[in-house]
N, C-alpha and C positions, 0 to 999 in steps of 0.2 A: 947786548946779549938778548937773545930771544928767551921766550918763559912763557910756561902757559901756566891755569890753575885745573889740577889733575883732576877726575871723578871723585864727589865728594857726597857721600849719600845717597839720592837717588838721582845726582843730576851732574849730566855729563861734563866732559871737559870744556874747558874755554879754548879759544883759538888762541895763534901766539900772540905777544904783544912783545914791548921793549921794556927793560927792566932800566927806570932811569935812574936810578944813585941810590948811593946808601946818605944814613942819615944818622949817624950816632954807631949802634950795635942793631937799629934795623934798617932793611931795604925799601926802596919806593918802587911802587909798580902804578900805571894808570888802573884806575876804577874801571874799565872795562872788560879786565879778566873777569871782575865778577859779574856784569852786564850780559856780557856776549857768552853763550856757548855752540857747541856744535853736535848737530843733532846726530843721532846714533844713526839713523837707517840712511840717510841722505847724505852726511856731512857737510851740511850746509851749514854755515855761520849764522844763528838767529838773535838779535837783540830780545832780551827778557826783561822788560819794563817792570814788571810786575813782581820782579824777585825781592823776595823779605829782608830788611835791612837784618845785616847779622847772621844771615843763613849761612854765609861759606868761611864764619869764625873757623880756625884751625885746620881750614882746607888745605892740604898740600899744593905748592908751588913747584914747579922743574923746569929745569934746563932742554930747550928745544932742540938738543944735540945728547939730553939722557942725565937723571942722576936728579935726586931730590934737593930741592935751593933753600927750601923752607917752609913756614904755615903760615897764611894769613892769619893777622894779631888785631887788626883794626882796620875799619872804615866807613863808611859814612853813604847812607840812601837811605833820606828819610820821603817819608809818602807826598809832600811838597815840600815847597823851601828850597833856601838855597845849600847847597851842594859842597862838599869838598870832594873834587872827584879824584882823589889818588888813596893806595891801598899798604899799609906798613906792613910788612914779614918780615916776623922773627927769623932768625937764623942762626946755629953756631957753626957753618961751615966759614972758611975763609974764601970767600966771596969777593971777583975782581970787577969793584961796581965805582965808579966814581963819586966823590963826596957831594953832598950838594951844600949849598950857601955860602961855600966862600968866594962865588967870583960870581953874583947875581948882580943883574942892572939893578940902581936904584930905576921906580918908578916913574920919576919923576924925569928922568935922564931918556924915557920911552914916548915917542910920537908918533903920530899917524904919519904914513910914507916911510916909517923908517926899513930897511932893507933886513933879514931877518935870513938865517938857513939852518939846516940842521946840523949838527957834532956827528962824526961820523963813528965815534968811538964805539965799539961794539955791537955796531949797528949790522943784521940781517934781514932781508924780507924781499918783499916783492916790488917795492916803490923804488923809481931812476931816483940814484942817489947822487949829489946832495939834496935836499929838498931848501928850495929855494922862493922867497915871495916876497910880500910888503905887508905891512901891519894897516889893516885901514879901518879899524875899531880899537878906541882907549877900552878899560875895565870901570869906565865911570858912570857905565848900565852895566845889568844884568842882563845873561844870556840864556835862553832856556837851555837845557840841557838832557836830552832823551826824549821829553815830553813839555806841556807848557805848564808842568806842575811843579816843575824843579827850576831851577836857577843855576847859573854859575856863576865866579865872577874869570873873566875870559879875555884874552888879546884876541882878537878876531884878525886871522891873515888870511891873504889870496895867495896861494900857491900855483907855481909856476910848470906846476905835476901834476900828474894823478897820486892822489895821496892815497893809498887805502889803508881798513884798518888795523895792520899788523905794524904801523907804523905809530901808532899807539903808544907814548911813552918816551918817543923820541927829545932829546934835550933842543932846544932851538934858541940859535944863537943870535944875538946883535951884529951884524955885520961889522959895522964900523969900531965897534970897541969889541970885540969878541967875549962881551959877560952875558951869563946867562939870563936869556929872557923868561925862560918856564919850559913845562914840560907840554908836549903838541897830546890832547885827550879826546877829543874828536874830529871827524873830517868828513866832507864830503866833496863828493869830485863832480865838476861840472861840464868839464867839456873835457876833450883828451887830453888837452893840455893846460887845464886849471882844474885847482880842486881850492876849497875854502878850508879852513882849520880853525878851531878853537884851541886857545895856549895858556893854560893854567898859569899864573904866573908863582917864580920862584921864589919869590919874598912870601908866600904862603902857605911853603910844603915845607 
């Protein structure tokens, strides 16, 4: 399902992203709804490094197809350090989001070269779907994350796409055992037909 985080104050919407699972009675979305917005006169997609941890508490969240999902309830961008980059909203609508944690790879069952792609489940956007790569970074460094002031800890994959970033949130699976690896939180594309990704892993959302 696409989602974006609506006009909240003085500062405009975020672009879409993918809503990856619920998590109890709230939903997971990547920390990029709050990073990313899109500029009023241009509408161009501008990363905002510089936005204050906590400013888009209670923000409205919606559905990229219409109708309010819920408010951001929590998340996490402190001035360095390391990172938790995904976003909780509350919600009491009944919301058709997939659960997460019951079918995560253990970490230790995850290697470099292992074959990796994305769930296609309620997936819209603009990236050839499925997205498909290999893992060729463990989470056993830190990754910077926006800027080299931040950290994350990250599956680092090469993708076998152009990944852009409305694909944000996407769940991404183990090939070979089909449990979930993590959720995909940033990307950059290198050539038309590769892009790199960072993959939050699931054992920490």
């Amino acid at each position: 399902m696409q989602i974006f985080r609506s006009p909240f104050g003085n500062r405009p919407r975020s672009p879409r992203f993918q809503l990856y699972g619920r998590k109890g009675d709230r939903l997971i979305a990547p920390l990029s709804i709050c990073l990313f917005e899109v500029e009023q006169n241009t509408s161009k997609e501008v990363l905002k490094l510089d936005t204050a941890d906590g400013v888009f508490i209670n923000a409205p969240v919606s559905r990229s197809n219409g109708g309010n999902l819920g408010e951001i309830e929590k998340y996490n961008w402190p001035a360095l350090g390391l990172v938790k980059p995904f976003v909780l909203i509350s919600t009491s609508r009944n919301v058709s989001a997939l659960p997460v944690g019951s079918t995560n790879s253990p970490p230790n069952n995850i290697m470099v070269d292992d074959e990796v792609f994305s769930e296609k489940a309620g997936f819209s956007g603009t990236s050839p779907f499925p997205l498909k790569g290999k893992i060729i970074s463990l989470t056993t460094s830190e990754t910077a994350y926006g800027d080299t002031n931040r950290l994350v800890e990250a599956y680092v994959v090469k993708f076998n796409n152009p990944v852009v970033n409305d694909t944000h949130g996407l769940r991404i699976v183990h090939r070979s055992t089909n449990q979930l690896i993590g959720m995909l939180i940033a990307s950059r594309v290198i050539t038309p037909a590769n892009s790199f990704g960072l993959v939050y892993p699931a054992h920490l959302i």
